[in-house]
C-alpha positions in Angstrom: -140.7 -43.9 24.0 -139.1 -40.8 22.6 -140.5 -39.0 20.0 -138.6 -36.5 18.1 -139.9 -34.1 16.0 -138.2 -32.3 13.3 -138.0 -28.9 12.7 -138.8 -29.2 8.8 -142.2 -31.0 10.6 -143.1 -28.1 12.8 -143.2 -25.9 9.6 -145.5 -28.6 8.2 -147.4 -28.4 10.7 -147.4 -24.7 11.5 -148.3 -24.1 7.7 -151.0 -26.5 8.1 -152.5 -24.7 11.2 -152.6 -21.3 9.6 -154.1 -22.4 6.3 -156.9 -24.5 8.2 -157.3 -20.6 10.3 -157.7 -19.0 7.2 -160.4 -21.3 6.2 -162.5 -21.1 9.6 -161.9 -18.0 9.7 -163.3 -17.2 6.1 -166.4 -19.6 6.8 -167.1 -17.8 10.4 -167.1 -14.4 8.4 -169.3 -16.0 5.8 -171.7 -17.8 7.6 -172.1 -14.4 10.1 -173.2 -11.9 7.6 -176.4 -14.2 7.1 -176.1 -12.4 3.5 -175.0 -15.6 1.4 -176.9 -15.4 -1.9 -179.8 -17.3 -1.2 -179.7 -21.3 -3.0 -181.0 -20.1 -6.7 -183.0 -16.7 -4.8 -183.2 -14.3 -7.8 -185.2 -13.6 -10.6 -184.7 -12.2 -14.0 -186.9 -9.6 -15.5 -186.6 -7.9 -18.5 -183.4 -9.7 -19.2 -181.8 -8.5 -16.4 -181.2 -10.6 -13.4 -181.7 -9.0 -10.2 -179.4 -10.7 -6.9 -181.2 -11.0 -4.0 -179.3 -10.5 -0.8 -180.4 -11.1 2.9 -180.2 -8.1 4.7 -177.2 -7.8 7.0 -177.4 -6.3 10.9 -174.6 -8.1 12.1 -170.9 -6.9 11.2 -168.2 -9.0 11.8 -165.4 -8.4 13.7 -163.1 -7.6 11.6 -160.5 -6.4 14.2 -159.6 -10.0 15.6 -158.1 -11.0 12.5 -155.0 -10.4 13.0 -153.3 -11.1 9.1 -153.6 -8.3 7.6 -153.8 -10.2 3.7 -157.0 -12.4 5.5 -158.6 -9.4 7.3 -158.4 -7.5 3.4 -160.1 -10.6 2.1 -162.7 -11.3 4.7 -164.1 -7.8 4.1 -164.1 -8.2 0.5 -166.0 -11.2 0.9 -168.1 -9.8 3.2 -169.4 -6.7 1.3 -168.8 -7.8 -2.2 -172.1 -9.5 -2.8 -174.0 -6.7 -0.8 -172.6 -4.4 -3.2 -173.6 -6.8 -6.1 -177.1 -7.0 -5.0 -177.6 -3.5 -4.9 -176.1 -2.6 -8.1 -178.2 -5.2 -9.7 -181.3 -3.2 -8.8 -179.9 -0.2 -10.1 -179.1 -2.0 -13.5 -182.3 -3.5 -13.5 -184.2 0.1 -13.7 -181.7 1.3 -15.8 -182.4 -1.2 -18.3 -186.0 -0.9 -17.8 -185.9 2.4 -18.5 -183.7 2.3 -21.4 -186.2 0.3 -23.1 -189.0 2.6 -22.6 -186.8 5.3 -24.0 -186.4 2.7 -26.8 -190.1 2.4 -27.5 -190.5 6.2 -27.7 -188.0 6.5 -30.2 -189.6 4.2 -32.3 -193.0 5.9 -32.1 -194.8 3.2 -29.7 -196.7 3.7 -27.5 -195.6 3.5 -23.7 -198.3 2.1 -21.3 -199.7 3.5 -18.5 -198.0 1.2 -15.8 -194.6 2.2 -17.3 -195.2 5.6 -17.7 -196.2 5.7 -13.6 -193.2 3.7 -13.1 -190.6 5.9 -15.4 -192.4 8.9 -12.8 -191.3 7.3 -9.8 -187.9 6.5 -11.3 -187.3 9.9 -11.8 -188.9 11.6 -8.7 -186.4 9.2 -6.7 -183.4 10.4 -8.8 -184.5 14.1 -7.7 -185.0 15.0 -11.4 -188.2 17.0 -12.5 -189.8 15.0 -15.8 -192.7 16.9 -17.0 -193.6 14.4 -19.2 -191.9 11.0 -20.8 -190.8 12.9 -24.0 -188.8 15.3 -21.9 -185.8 15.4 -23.5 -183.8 17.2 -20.9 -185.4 15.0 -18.2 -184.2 11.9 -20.6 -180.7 13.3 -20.5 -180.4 13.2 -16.4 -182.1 9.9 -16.1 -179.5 8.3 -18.8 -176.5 9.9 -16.4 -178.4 8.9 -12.9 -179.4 6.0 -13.3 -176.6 3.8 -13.4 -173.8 1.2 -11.5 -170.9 2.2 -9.5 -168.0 -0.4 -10.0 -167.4 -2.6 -7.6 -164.1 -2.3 -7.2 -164.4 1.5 -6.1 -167.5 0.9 -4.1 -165.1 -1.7 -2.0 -162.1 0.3 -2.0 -164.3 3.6 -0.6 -166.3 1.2 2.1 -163.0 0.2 3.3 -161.2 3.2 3.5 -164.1 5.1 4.8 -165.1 2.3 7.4 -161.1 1.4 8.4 -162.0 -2.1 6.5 -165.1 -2.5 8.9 -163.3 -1.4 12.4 -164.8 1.9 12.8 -167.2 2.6 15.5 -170.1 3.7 13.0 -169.3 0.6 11.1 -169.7 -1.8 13.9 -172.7 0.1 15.4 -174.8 2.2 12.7 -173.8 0.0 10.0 -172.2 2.9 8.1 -169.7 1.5 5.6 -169.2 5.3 3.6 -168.8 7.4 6.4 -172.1 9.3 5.6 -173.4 12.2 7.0 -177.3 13.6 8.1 -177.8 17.0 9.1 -181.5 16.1 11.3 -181.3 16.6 15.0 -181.4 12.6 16.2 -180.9 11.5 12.6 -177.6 9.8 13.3 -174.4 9.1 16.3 -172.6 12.6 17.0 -169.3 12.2 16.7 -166.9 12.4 19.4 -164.4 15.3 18.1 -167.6 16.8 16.2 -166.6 20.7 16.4 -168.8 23.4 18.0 -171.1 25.1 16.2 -171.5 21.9 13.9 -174.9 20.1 13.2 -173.7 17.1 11.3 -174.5 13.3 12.6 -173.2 10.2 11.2 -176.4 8.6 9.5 -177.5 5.1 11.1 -178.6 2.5 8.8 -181.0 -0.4 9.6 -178.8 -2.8 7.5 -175.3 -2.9 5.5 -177.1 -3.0 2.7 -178.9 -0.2 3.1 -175.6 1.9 3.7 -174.7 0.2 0.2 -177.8 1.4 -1.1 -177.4 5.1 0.2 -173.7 5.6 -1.2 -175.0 4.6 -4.6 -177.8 6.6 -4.7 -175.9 9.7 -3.3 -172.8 9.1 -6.5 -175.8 9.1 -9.0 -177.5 12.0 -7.3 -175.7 14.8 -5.4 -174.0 17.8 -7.6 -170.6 17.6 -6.6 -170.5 14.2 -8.0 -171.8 15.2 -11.2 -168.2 14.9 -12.9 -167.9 11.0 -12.1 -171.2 10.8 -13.9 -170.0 13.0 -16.8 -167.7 10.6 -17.1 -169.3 7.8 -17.1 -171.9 8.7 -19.5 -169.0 9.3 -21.8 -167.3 6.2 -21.2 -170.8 4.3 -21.8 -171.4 6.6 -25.2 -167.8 4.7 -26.4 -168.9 1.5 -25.6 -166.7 0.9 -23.0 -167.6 0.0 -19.6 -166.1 2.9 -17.2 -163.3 1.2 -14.5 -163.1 2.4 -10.3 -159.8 4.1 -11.3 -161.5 6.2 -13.5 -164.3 7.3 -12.1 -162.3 7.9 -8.3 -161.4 11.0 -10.3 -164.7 12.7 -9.8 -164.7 12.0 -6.1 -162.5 14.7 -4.7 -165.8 16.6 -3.2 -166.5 13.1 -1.1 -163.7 14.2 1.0 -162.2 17.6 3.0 -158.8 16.2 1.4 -160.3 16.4 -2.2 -157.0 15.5 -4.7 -155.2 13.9 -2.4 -158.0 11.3 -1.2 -158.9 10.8 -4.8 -155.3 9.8 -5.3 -155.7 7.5 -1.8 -158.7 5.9 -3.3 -156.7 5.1 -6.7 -153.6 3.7 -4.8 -155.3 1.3 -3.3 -157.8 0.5 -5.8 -154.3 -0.6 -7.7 -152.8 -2.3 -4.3 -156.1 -4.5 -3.5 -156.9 -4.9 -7.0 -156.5 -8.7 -7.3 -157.7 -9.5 -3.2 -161.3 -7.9 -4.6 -162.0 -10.6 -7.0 -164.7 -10.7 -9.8 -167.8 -8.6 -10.2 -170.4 -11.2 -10.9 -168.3 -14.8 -10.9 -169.9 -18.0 -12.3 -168.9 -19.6 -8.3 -167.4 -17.5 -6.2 -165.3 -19.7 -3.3 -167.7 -18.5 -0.8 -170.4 -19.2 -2.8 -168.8 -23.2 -3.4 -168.5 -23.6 0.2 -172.0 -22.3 0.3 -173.3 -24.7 -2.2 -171.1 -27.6 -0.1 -173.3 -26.7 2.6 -176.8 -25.7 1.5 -177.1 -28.9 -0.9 -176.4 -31.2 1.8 -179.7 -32.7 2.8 -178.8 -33.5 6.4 -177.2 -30.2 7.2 -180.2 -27.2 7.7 -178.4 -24.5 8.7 -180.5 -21.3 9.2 -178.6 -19.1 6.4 -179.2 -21.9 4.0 
């Protein structure tokens, strides 16, 4: 018997192979950066919640997908609650500290834990607090200690890690291109030019490359302007947006304007694939739950 096929069913059936690629493919990413949000991991202290992530060692490969629209999305996917996880740490101290600035300015007292812990807060922001009424201290902590939107923190870990192609990506789990100056500290790179000391830092887990970029945009001089900035957008009651605080990032690259301007274009061209800073159910996360609430499935990222 002959059986004829027509072509309006072969695009049926093409479409229908592609979109059941996308999926698979989505899932494989998913379910290989063993960094799903744990089923109901986190804990809220001080009113703040703070995400828990797995830590990530394996990248995907993002160079086998071959759709450029999918390939966009799977890294989104893929470093979007990293990024989450550590910014929720940094907006749990910040609110933590805000607090004990609170109960200053109200005349009570501050207890000993907390005054250790405001110490340490500021020791690791490379600020010098001489004690907790330090007003000038008060003034860098308030600027420091604070989030990076998501949406520039994807766009920059994309364009600095060629959307999680690169060599230091894929091997030292760099995602912001960052540099060490210690002898062994990091991978030398190839075109490296003589007489330079610089290595490209290697990082233990993608979320500690996450946690690095954030702590260098809240510490290092020449990004004191993005944190001018967002200071003053805070003080307004606004919250400050990736466009525009990519304007005090033109010392992150040699480029300077003109990557500033790179960053902002595509900030606006990827602005939609980068979804939602903290969403009620992200897709992954529903094709998580799908999974982890199944009794008979135990799969080990579950």
């Amino acid at each position: 018997m002959d059986i004829k096929i027509t072509t309006k069913q072969i695009h049926v059936m093409h479409d229908g192979l592609i979109d059941a690629i996308r999926f698979l493919t989505r899932l494989a990413v998913f379910a290989s950066t063993v960094m799903l949000l744990a089923c109901n991991q986190g804990s809220k202290e001080a009113g703040s919640k703070v995400v828990v992530s797995e830590k990530v060692i394996e990248v995907p490969d993002f160079s086998a997908i071959q759709d450029i629209k999918l390939k966009k999305t799977a890294f989104f996917d893929f470093m979007r609650p990293i990024i989450r996880s550590e910014n929720s740490k940094v907006a749990f101290t910040r609110e933590r500290m805000l607090e004990i600035s609170a109960q200053i300015d109200n005349g009570n007292a501050v207890s000993r834990e907390d005054q250790e812990w405001l110490f340490r807060v500021a020791n690791d922001y490379r600020i010098e607090m001489v004690s907790i009424e330090d007003e000038q201290a008060w003034e860098q902590l308030k600027r420091r200690v604070d989030t990076v939107p998501f949406r520039l923190a994807l766009v920059q870990a994309a364009n600095e890690s060629s959307w999680g192609t690169s060599r230091f990506a894929r091997e030292s789990r760099n995602f912001f291109g960052e540099w060490c100056f210690t002898r062994d500290c990091g991978v030398v790179p190839i075109q490296r030019r003589e007489g330079d000391t610089h290595e490209v830092k290697v990082f233990e887990s993608v979320n500690d490359s996450v946690a690095s970029y954030l702590r260098n945009l809240n510490r290092v001089d020449m990004y004191l302007s993005l944190r001018i900035a967002r200071q003053d957008i805070r003080k307004q009651g606004e919250s400050p947006t990736a466009h525009e605080l990519a304007s005090g990032l033109a010392g992150y690259s040699a480029r300077g304007d003109e990557y500033v301007e790179e960053i902002q274009d595509m900030i606006r061209t990827n602005y939609d694939l980068m979804g939602v800073p903290d969403p009620q159910v992200t897709e992954d996360e529903k094709i998580y739950n799908v999974f982890c609430s199944a009794s008979f499935l135990k799969f080990k990222f579950c």
